[in-house]
C-alpha positions, -999 to +999 in steps of 0.1 A: +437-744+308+435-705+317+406-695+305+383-723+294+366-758+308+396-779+302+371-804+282+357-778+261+388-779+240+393-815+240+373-834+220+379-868+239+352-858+267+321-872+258+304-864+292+310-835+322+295-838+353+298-803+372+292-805+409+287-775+426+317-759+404+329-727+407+330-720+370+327-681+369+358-668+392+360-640+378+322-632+396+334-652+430+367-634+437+351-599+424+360-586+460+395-588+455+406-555+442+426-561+410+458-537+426+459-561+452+464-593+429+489-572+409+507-564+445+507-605+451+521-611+416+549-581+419+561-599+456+560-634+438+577-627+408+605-606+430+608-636+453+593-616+482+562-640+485+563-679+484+556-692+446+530-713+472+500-700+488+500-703+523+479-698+555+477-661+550+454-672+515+428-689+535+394-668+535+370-696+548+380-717+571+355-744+558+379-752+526+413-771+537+441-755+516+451-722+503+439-710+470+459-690+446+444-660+445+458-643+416+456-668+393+416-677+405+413-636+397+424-644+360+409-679+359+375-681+340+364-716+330+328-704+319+344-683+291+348-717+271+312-730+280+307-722+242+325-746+232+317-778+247+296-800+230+296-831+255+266-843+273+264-819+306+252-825+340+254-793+360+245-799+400+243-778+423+227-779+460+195-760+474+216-749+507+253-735+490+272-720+508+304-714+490+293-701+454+267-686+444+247-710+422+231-683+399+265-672+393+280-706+385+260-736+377+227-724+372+251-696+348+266-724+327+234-746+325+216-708+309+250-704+281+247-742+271+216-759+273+200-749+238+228-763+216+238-793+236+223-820+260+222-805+293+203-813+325+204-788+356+194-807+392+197-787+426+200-811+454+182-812+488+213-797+514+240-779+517+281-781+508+295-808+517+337-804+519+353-838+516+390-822+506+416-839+517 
């Protein structure tokens, strides 16, 4: 859901386990000038760029795939970390390499853990990228 932590607005979840999640895109993609992703979106919606991202999207060659850029700029799960009330467990690892924990996990642990249960655990490591 754009915008919020899919299980903060469904009261079904009873537990979320956030692994190394990058919950604050608006922070990670901050490098992307905002014309740029308003270029991508003009050449999509015009049919000059594939509705699919593709090899030109790839940043770090570490991650198999190719992100969607513009949506990820508009993305921003941690704006619904007020409203989960699950359980939480927030892990991230002492060695990341992808997100900056401070930014993300260690962020949402800070907005959440004096109204619900939450636990934050850094790991001994680094990433580890099993994507298939």
């Amino acid at each position: 859901m754009s915008g919020d932590l899919a299980m903060a607005s469904d009261d079904r979840v009873r537990t979320l386990v956030d692994q190394m999640g990058p919950v604050n895109y608006a922070y990670n993609v901050r490098e992307l000038p905002v014309n740029y992703i308003r270029d991508l979106e003009n050449k999509r919606a015009h049919g000059e760029l594939s509705p699919y991202p593709g090899p030109g999207g790839m940043v770090n060659p570490a991650l198999k795939g190719f992100p969607g850029w513009t949506a990820f700029k508009r993305f921003s799960p941690i704006a619904g970390a007020d409203n989960i009330t699950a359980a939480t467990l927030i892990i991230d690892t002492e060695a990341e390499t992808l997100l900056e924990t401070e930014k993300n996990g260690k962020l949402l642990y800070e907005r959440i853990k004096n109204r619900i249960d939450a636990r934050y655990t850094v790991l001994p490591g680094g990433t580890t990228i099993c994507i298939r």
